[in-house]
C-alpha positions as CSV (number, residue, x, y, z in Angstrom):
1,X,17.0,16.2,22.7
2,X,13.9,16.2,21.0
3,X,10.1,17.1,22.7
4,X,8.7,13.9,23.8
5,X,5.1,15.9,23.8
6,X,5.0,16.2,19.9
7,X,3.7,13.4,17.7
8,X,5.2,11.6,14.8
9,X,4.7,8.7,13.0
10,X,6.1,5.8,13.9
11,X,7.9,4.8,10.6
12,X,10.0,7.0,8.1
13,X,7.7,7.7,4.9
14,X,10.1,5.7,3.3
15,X,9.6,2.4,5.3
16,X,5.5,2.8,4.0
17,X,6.7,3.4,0.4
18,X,8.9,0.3,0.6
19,X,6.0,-1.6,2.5
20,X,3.9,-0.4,-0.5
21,X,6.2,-1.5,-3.1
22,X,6.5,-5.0,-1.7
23,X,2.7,-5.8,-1.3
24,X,2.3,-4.5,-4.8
25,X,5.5,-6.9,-5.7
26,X,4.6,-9.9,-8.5
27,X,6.4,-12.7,-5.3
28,X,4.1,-11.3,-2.8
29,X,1.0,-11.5,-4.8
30,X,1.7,-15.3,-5.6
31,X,2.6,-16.0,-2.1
32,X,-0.4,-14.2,-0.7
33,X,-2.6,-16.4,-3.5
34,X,-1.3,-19.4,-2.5
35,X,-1.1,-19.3,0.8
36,X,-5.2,-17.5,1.8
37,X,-6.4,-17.9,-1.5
38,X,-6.8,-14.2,-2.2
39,X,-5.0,-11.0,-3.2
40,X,-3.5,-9.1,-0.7
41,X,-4.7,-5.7,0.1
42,X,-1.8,-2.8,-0.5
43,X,-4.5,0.2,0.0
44,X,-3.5,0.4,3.8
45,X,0.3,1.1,3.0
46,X,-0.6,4.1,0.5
47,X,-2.6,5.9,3.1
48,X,-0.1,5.6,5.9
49,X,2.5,6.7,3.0
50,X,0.2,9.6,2.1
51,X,-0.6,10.2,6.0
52,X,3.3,10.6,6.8
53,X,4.0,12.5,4.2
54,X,1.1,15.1,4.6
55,X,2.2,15.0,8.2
56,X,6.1,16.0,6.7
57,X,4.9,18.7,4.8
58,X,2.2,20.4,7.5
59,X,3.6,18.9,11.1
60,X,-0.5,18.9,11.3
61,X,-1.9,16.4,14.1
62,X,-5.2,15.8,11.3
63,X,-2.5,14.1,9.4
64,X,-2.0,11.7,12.1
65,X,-5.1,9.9,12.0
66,X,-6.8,11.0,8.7
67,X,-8.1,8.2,6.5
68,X,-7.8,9.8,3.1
69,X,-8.9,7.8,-0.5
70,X,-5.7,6.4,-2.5
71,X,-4.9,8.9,-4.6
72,X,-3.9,6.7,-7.8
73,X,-6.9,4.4,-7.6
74,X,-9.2,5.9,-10.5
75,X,-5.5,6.7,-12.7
76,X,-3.5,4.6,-15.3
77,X,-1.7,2.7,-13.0
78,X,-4.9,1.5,-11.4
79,X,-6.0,-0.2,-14.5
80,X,-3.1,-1.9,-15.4
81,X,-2.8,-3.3,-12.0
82,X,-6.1,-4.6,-12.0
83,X,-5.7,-6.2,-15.7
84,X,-2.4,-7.4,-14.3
85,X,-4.1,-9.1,-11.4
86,X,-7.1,-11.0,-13.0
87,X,-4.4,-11.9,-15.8
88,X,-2.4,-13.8,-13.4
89,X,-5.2,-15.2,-11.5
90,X,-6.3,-16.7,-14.8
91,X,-2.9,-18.3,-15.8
92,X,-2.9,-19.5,-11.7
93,X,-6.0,-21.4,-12.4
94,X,-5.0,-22.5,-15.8
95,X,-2.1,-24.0,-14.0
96,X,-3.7,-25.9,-11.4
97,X,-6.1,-28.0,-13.8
C-alpha cells in the first residue's frame, strides 16, 4: 500500500499531454470560437504537463506548485500556430459576411 503522506499529482502526465493535444485540436478551436468568441487558451495544460513530468523525474515537492514559462512558446511550432490561428480566424470571418 502506498504512503498516503507523499504528494503526487492528480492526473498521469499523459492525461495533461492528451488535454494539451485536444485544446490545441483544429474542432476545439472552432468550437471554442463559436461558442465565446475567442481562442481557447492551451498554456495551462503545458505547464501542468511540464509540472508532472519534472515532478516524475525529481519526486521534488517545488514541482508541485511551480508555475514555469512554456517551454515551446518562442520555437517553430509557436509560429506556425500563431499563423495557423489568425489564418483561420480570417477565413471565420470571411465566412460569416
Amino acid at each position: 500500500m502506498a504512503n498516503s503522506d507523499v504528494w503526487r499529482p492528480p492526473r498521469t502526465c499523459e492525461d495533461y499531454w492528451s488535454e494539451w493535444k485536444h485544446c490545441k485540436g483544429i474542432r476545439n478551436f472552432f468550437h471554442n470560437y463559436y461558442t465565446y468568441g475567442e481562442v481557447p487558451s492551451c498554456e495551462q495544460w503545458k505547464i501542468d504537463y511540464s509540472n508532472c513530468r519534472q515532478w516524475e523525474k525529481s519526486k521534488s515537492l517545488d514541482s508541485k506548485g511551480r508555475q514555469g514559462q512554456l517551454q515551446d512558446s518562442s520555437g517553430v511550432e509557436g509560429v506556425l500556430g500563431e499563423k495557423l490561428q489568425a489564418s483561420l480566424v480570417l477565413n471565420l470571418r470571411l465566412l460569416q459576411t
